[in-house]
C-alpha positions in Angstrom: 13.9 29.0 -56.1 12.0 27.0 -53.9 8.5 25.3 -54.4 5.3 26.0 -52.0 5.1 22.4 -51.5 8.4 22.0 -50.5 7.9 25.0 -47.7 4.2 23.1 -46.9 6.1 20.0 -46.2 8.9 21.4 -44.2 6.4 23.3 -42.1 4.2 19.9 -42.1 7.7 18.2 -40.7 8.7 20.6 -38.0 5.4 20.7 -36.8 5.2 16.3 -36.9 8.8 16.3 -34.8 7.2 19.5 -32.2 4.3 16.7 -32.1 6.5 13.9 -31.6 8.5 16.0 -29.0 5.4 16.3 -27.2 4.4 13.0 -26.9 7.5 11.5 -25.8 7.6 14.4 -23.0 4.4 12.9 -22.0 5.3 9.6 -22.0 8.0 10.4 -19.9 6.0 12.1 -17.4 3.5 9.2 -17.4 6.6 6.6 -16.8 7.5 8.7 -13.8 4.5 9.3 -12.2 3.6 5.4 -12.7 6.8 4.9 -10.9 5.8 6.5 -7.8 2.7 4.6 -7.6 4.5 1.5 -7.8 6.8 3.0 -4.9 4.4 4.0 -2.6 1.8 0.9 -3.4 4.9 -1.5 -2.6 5.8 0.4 0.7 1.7 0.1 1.5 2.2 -3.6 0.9 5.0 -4.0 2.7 3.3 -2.2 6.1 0.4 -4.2 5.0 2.2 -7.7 5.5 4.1 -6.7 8.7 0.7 -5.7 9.9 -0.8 -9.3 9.0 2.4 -10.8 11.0 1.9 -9.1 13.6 -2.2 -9.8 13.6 -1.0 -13.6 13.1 1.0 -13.8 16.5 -2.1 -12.1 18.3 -4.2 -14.9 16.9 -1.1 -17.3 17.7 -1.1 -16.0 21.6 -4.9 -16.4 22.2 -5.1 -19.5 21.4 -3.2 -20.8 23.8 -4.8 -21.9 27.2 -2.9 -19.5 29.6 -4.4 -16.8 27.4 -7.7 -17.8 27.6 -8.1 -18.8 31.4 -6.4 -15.3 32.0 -9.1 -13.9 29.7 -12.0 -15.6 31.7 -10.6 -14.8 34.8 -11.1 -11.4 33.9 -14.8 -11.6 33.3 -14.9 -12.7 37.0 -15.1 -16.5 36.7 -13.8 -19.5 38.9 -13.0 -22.5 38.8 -14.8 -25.3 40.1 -14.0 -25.5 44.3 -11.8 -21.9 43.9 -13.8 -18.6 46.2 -13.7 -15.3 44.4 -11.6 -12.6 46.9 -12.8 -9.4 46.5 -9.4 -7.0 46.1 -9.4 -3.9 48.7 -10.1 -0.6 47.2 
């Protein structure tokens, strides 16, 4: 016949692995989720950078000195000995 204690401690181990069980279910779901973080924060970086090249060749393209005289030509200004044409409406 069996001893209490022996049923207490076979309870006391099923309900220890359930626990276990539980916690590596967790884990699990943790890992995953931790996962798709890393996903979409790498896909964010990587829009991130191509955005930055692209900013980079703007900067590239106004400094140049076709950029800019086009630029103050649009504000209306001349250069020294040039007329301003008015263009027909």
């Amino acid at each position: 016949m069996e001893r209490p204690v022996y049923r207490f401690l076979h309870l006391l181990f099923a309900l220890g692995s359930l626990h276990l069980l539980w916690l590596v279910g967790l884990e699990v779901k943790r890992t995953q989720e931790l996962r798709g973080e890393i996903n979409s924060t790498r896909a964010q970086v990587t829009h991130l950078e191509a955005r930055l090249a692209r900013l980079a060749d703007e900067v590239a393209a106004a400094q140049t000195s076709e950029y800019r005289d086009a630029l103050v030509r649009r504000m209306g200004y001349v250069r020294k000995d040039e007329l301003l044409v008015p263009s027909a409406p």
